[in-house]
C-alpha positions as CSV (number, residue, x, y, z in Angstrom):
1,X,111.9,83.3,72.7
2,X,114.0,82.7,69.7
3,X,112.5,85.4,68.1
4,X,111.8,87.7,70.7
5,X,115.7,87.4,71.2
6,X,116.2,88.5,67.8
7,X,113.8,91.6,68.4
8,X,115.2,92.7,71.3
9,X,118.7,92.7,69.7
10,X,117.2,94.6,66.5
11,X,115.2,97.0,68.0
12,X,116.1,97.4,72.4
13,X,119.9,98.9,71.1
14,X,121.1,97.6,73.9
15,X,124.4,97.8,71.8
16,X,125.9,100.1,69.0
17,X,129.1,98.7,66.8
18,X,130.3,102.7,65.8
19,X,130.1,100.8,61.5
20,X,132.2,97.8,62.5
21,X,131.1,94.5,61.5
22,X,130.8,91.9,64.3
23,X,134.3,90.6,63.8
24,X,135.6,93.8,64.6
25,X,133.4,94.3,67.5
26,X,134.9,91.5,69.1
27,X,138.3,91.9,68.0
28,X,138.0,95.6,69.9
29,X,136.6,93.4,73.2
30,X,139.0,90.5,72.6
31,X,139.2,88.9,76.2
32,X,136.4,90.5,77.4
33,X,135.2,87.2,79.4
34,X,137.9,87.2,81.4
35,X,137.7,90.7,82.3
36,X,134.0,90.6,82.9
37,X,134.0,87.7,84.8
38,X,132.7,89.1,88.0
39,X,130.7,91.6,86.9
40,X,127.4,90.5,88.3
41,X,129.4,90.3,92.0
42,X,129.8,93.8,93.6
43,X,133.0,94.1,95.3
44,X,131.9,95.6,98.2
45,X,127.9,95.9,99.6
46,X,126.6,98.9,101.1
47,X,127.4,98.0,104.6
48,X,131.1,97.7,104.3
49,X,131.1,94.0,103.8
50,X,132.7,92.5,101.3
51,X,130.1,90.2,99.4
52,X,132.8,87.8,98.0
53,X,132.9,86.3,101.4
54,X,129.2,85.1,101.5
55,X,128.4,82.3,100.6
56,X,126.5,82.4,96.8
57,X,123.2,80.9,96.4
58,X,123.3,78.2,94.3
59,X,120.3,76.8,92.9
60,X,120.1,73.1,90.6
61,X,120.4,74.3,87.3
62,X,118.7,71.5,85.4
63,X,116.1,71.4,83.7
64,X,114.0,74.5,82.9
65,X,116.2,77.8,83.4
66,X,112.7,79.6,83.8
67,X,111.8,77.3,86.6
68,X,115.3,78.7,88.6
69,X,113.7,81.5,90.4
70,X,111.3,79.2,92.2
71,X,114.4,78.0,94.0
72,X,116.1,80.9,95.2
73,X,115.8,81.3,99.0
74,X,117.1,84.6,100.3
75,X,118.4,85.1,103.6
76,X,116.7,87.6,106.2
77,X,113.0,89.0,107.1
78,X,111.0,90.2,104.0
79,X,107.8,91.8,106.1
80,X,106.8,94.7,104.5
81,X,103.7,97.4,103.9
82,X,102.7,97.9,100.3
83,X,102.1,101.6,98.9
84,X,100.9,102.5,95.8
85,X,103.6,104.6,93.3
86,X,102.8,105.4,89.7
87,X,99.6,103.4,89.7
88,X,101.3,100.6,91.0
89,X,101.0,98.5,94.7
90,X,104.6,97.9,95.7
91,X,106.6,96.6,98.5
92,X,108.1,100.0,101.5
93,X,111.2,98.4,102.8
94,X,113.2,99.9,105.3
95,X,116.8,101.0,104.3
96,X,118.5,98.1,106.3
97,X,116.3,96.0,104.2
98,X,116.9,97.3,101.2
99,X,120.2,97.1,102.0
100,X,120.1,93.3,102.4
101,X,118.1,92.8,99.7
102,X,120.7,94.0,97.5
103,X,123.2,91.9,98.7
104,X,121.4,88.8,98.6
105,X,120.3,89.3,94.6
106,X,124.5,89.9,94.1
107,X,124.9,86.5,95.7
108,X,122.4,84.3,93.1
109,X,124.9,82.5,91.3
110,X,122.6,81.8,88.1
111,X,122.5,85.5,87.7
112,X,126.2,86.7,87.5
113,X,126.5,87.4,84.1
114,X,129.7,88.2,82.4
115,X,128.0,89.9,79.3
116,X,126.2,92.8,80.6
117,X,125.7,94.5,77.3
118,X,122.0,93.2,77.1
119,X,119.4,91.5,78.2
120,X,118.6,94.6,81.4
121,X,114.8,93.3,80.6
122,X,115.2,89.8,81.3
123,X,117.4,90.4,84.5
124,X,115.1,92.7,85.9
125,X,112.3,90.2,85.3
126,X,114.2,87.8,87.3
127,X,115.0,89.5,90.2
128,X,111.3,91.0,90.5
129,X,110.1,87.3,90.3
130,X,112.6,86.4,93.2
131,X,111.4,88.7,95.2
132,X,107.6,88.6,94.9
133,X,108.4,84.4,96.1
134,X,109.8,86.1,99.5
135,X,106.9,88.6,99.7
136,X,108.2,91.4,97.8
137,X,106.6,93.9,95.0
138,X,108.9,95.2,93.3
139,X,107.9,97.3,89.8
140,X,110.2,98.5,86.7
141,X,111.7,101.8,85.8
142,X,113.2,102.0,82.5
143,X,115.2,105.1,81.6
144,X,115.5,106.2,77.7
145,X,117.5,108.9,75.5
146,X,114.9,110.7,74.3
147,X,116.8,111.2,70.8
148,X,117.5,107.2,70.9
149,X,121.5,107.9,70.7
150,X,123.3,105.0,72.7
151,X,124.3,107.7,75.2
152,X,123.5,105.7,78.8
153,X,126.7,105.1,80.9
154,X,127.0,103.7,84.4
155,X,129.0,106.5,86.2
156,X,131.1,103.4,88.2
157,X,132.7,102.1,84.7
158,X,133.7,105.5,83.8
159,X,137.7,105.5,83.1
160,X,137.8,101.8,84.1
161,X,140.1,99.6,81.8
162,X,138.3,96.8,83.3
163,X,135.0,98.2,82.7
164,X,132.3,95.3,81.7
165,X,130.8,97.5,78.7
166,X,134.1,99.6,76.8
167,X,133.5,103.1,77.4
168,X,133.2,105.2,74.2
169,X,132.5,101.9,72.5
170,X,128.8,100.8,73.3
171,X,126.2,102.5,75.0
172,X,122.4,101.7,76.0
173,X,120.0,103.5,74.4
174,X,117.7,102.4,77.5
175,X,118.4,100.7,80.4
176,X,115.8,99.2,83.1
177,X,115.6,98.1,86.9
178,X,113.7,96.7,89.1
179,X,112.4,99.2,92.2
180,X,110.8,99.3,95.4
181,X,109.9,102.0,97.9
182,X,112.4,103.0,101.0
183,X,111.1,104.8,104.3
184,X,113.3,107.9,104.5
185,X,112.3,109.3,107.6
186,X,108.5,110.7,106.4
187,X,109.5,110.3,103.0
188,X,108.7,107.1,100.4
189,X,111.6,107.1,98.0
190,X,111.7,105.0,94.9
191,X,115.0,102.9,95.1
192,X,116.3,100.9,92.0
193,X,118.3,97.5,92.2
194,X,120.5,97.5,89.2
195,X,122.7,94.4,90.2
196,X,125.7,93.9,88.2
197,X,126.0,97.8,87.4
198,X,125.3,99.3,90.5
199,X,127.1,98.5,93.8
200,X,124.1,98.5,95.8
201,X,120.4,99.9,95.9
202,X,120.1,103.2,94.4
203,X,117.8,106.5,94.6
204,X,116.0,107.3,91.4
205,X,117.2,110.4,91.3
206,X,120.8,108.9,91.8
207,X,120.2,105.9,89.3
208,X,118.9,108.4,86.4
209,X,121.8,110.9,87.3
210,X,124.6,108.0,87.2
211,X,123.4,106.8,84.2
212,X,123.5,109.4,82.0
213,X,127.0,111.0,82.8
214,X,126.8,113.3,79.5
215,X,123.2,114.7,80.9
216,X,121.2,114.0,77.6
217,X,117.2,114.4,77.6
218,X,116.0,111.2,78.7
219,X,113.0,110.2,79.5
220,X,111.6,107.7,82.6
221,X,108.6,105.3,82.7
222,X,107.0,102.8,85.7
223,X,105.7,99.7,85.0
224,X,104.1,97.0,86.5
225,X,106.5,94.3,87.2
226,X,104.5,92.0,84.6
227,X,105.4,94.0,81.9
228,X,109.0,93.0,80.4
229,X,109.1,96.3,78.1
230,X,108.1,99.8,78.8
231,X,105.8,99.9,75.6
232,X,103.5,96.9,77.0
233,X,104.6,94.4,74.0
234,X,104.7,91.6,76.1
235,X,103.6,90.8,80.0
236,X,104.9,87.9,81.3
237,X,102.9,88.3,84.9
238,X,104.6,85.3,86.8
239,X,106.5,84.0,83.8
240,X,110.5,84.2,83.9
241,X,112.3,85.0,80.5
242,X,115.7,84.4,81.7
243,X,116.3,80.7,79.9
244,X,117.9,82.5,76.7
245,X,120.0,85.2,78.5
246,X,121.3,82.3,80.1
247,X,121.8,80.3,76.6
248,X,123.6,83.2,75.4
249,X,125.4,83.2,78.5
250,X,127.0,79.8,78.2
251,X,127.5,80.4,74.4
252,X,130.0,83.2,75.4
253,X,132.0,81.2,77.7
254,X,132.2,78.7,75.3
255,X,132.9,80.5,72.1
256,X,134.3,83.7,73.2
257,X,132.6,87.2,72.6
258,X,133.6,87.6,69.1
259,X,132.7,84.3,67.9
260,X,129.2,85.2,69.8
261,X,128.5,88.0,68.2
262,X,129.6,87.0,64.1
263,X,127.3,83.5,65.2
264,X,124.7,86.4,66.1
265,X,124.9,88.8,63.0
266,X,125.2,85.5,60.6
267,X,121.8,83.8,62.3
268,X,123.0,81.2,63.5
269,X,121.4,81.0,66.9
């Protein structure tokens, strides 16, 4: 995973510095843990509650981070029809249920992550794993500037001091989510589930337009929810990938986002 983590940073541009060195990236984003904080935590689901008040779902995080997923019971009934989409079989939910389903990923406690900047892959990865233990397909979307410039945005950070990615100073140059299908009266509608960006489940449509505020080319592709990438390099089938997302995770917290990223650039983890 070491080196796949090293790939993925090379080549996923997740990230783009605008010709600073790493120092200076994250002397720009100095105190960015603090502000991101609760970034994986909408602060209000879809039906009005406020999701702070639920109770988060803890799971014993010992031994194997990849192993966490088996653990994560979700709340509510999961009984669904499957229906193929893009040569896929996944899971038709209703739009209470997707609803729910929503909320219950923004209360995993393992997966609120302060450094949103990467690791899209492995999150979606996770969440897709949770669900197929409670009965639910899921498959991947991943949306990509077709000129490869950094120029994907969520619309909700835009103009936000407190925004978990700096606007104007990073940008994905692909982004990916986990879907399913929603029954819209007579209608099937893919729905994404970008937790920690989104602030609950999300049209296609709605997800590509909110994504891509300055209306670039871009282009979309489905996978099955094996697949980690959207060019097939690796699929993981039942496998989680989130152990060094979470590595990287407590190495923030520890050192602080600039020391993270200079110990990135200089190789040492």
């Amino acid at each position: 995973m070491k080196i796949i983590g090293l790939l993925i940073f090379l080549f996923s541009a997740s990230i783009t510095a605008f010709g600073q060195g790493a120092r200076d990236v994250g002397r720009a984003i100095n105190g960015f843990n603090e502000i991101a904080r609760s970034a994986g935590l909408p602060s209000a689901n879809c039906n009005g509650r406020q999701s702070a008040a639920l109770a988060p779902i803890e799971v014993v995080t010992e031994g194997d981070p990849n192993l966490y997923y088996q653990q994560v019971e979700l709340n509510g009934d999961w009984q669904n029809q499957k229906s193929s989409f893009e040569g896929d079989e996944v899971s038709v939910l209703t739009e209470e249920q997707a609803r729910e389903l929503f909320i219950e990923f923004s209360r995993i406690e393992y997966m609120k992550f302060d450094y949103l900047h990467d690791g899209c892959f492995d999150r979606a990865h996770e969440f897709a794993l949770i669900a197929k233990n409670h009965g639910i397909e899921m498959g991947k979307v991943f949306l990509r500037d077709a000129e490869e410039s950094a120029s994907l945005y969520p619309k909700e950070w835009l103009g936000k001091e407190d925004a978990p990615v700096p606007q104007g100073f990073v940008g994905w140059r692909y982004h990916v989510a986990p879907y399913v299908l929603v029954k819209k009266g007579n209608e099937l509608v893919p729905f994404t589930f970008d937790v920690g960006v989104s602030e609950g489940p999300k049209s296609l449509q709605d997800w590509q337009k909110d994504l891509n505020p300055r209306n670039k080319r871009h282009r979309t592709t489905f996978k099955d929810r094996g697949f980690l990438f959207e060019d097939s390099r690796w699929e993981l089938g039942d496998e989680s990938s989130i152990a060094e997302q979470i590595e990287d995770q407590n190495r923030i917290r520890e050192l602080g986002i600039d020391e993270f990223l200079y110990g990135r650039e200089q190789g040492w983890f």
